[in-house]
C-alpha positions as CSV (number, residue, x, y, z in Angstrom):
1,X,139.5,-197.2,-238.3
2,X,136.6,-194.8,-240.2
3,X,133.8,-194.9,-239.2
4,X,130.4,-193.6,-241.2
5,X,127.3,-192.7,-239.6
6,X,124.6,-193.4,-241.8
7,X,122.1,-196.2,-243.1
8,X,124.0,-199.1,-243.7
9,X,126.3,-201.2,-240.8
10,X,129.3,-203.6,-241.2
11,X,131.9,-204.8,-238.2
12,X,134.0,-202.6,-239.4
13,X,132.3,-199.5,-240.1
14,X,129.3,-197.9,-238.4
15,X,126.2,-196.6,-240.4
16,X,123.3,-194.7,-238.7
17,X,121.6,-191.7,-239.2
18,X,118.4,-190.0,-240.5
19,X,117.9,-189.0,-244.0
20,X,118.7,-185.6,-243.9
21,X,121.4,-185.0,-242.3
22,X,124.5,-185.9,-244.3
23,X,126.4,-188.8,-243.2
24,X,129.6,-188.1,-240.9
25,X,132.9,-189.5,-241.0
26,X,134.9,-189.9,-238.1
27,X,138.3,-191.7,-237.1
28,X,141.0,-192.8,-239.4
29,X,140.7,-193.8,-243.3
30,X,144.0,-194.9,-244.5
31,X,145.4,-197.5,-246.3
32,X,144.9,-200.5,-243.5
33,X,141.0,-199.2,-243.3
34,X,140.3,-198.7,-247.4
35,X,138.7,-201.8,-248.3
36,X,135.6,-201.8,-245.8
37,X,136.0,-197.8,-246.3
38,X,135.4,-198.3,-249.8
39,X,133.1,-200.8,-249.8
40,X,130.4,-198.7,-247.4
41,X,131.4,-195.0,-249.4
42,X,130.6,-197.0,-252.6
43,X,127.4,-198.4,-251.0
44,X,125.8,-195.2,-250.1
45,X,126.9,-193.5,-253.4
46,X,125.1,-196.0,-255.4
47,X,121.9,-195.7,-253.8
48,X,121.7,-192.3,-253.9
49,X,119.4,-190.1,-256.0
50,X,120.7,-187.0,-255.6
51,X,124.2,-185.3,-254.2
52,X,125.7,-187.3,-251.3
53,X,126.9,-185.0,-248.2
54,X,129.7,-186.2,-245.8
55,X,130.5,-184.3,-242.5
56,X,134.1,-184.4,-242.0
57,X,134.7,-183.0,-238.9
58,X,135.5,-185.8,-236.4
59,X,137.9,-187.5,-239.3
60,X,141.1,-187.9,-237.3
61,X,143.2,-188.5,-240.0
62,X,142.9,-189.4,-243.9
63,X,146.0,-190.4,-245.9
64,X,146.1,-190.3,-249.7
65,X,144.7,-193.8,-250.2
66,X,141.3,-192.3,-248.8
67,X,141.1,-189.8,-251.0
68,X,141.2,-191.7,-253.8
69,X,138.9,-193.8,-252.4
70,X,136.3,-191.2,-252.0
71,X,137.3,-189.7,-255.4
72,X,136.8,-193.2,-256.5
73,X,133.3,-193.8,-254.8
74,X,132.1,-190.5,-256.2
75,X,132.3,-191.7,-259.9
76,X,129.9,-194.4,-259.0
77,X,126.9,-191.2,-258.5
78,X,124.2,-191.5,-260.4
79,X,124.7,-188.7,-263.0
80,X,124.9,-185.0,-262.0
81,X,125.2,-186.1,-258.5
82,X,128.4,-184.6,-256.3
83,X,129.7,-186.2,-253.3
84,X,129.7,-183.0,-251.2
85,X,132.3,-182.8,-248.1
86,X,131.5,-180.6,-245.0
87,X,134.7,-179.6,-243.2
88,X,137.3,-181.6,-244.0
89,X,140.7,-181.5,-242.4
90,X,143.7,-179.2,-243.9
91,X,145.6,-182.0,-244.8
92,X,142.8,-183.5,-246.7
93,X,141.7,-180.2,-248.1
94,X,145.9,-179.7,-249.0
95,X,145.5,-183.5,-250.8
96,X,142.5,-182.4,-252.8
97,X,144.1,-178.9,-254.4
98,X,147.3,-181.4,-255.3
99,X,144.9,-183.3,-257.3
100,X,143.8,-180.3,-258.8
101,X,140.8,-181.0,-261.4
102,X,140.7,-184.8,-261.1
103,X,138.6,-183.7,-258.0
104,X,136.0,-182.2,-259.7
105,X,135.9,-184.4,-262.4
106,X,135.0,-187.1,-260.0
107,X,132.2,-185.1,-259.2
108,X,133.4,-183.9,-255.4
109,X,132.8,-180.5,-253.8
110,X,134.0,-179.0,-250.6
111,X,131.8,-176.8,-249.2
């Protein structure tokens, strides 16, 4: 199961952190874990006011489904607003050039 840390808290997913730093994903996001996944990635993107940053780095494993997903939640940024992922796994990263400019379009950068 993924887990965020950030603002916001569910059963299923874990949010808690300060402001700045951006939110970190860690576990699994996959097809049995997308709804609450979506439902908390959708949640922080609408409530930002600016670019929304996501640490990748303890993500275990993401399948196709949650990319979409967090293509998905990045249309619902406020406009001119990128969801903006800190080291994300080589599968994910191997995802993301397959979908080619449908990532950027959705407004996400991999920094």
């Amino acid at each position: 199961m993924a887990a965020i840390t950030d603002h916001l808290s569910s059963p299923a997913v874990n949010l808690d952190q300060d402001p700045a730093p951006p939110a970190r994903l860690s576990g699994q996001a996959d097809l049995r874990t997308r709804p609450d996944f979506e439902q908390l990635l959708v949640a922080l993107c609408r409530q930002a006011t600016g670019d929304v940053h996501l640490d990748l780095a303890e993500l275990d494993f993401i399948d196709v489904s949650g990319v979409i997903t967090l293509l998905r939640a990045a249309d619902t940024l406020p406009e001119s607003s990128r969801l903006v992922l800190r080291n994300p796994p080589a599968s994910m990263r191997r995802i993301l050039e397959l979908l080619g400019p449908a990532v950027t379009d959705a407004g996400v950068a991999i920094e």
